[in-house]
N, C-alpha and C positions, 0 to 999 in steps of 0.2 A: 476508675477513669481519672487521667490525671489532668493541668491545669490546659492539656492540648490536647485537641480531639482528631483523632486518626481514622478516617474513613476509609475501606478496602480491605481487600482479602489480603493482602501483606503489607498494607501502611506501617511502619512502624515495627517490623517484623526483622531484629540486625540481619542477618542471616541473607534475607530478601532486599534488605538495602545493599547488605556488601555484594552481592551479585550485581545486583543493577550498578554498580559505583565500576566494578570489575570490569563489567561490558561497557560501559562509557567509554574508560579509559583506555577498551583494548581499540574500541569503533576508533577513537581519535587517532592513537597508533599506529593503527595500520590503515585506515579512510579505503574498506572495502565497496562504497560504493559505487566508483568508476567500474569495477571492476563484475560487479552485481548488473549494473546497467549494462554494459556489451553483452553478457551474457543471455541476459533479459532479452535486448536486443535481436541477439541473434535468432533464439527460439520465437521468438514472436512474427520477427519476418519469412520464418519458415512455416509457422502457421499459419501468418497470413497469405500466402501462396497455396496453400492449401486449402483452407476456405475459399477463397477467390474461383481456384479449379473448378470448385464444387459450390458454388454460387451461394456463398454461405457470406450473411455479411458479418464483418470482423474490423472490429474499429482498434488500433494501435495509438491511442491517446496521448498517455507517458510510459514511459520505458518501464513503468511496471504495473501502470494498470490499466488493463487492457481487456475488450469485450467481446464475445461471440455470442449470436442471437440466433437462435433460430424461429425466433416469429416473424411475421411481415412488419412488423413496426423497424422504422430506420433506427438504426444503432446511434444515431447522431443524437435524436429525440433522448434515449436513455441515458448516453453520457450526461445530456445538458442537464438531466435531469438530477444525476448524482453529483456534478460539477456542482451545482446549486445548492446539495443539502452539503458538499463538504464546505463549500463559504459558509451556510450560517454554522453547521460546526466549529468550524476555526472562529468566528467573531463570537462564539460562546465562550468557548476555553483557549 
């Protein structure tokens, strides 16, 4: 081990760096996510019409994360729920 220590299954691995450098570069390039989001979009609002049909509840959040429940618990309750663990996530890392 040398004077820097590399945690993870490809930390330090060139090979798995020049991928991940490559994909950066091409996401910047071309910025597929407008284009990911209608997509998203679309499919979700057809589900959720479909759920809805069939009394299923179906929470459409953000444009890509999105829930169907089929317990009696409100899908509100769950989102707030995961909303919550990705804040202290994000104020972790």
């Amino acid at each position: 081990m040398g004077p820097i220590y590399q945690a993870g299954t490809l930390s330090g691995n060139p090979l798995a760096m020049a991928a991940g450098e490559a994909l950066l570069t091409e996401l910047i390039k071309t910025d597929p996510y407008k284009s990911l989001e209608m997509k998203a979009s679309y499919l979700l609002d057809g589900m959720a019409k479909i759920m809805k049909s069939n009394n299923i509840d179906f929470v459409k959040n953000l444009p890509t994360i999105s829930l169907v429940s089929f317990l009696r618990v409100k899908c509100q309750i769950i989102l707030k729920m995961l909303w919550q663990q990705m804040i202290k996530y994000l104020l972790i890392f």
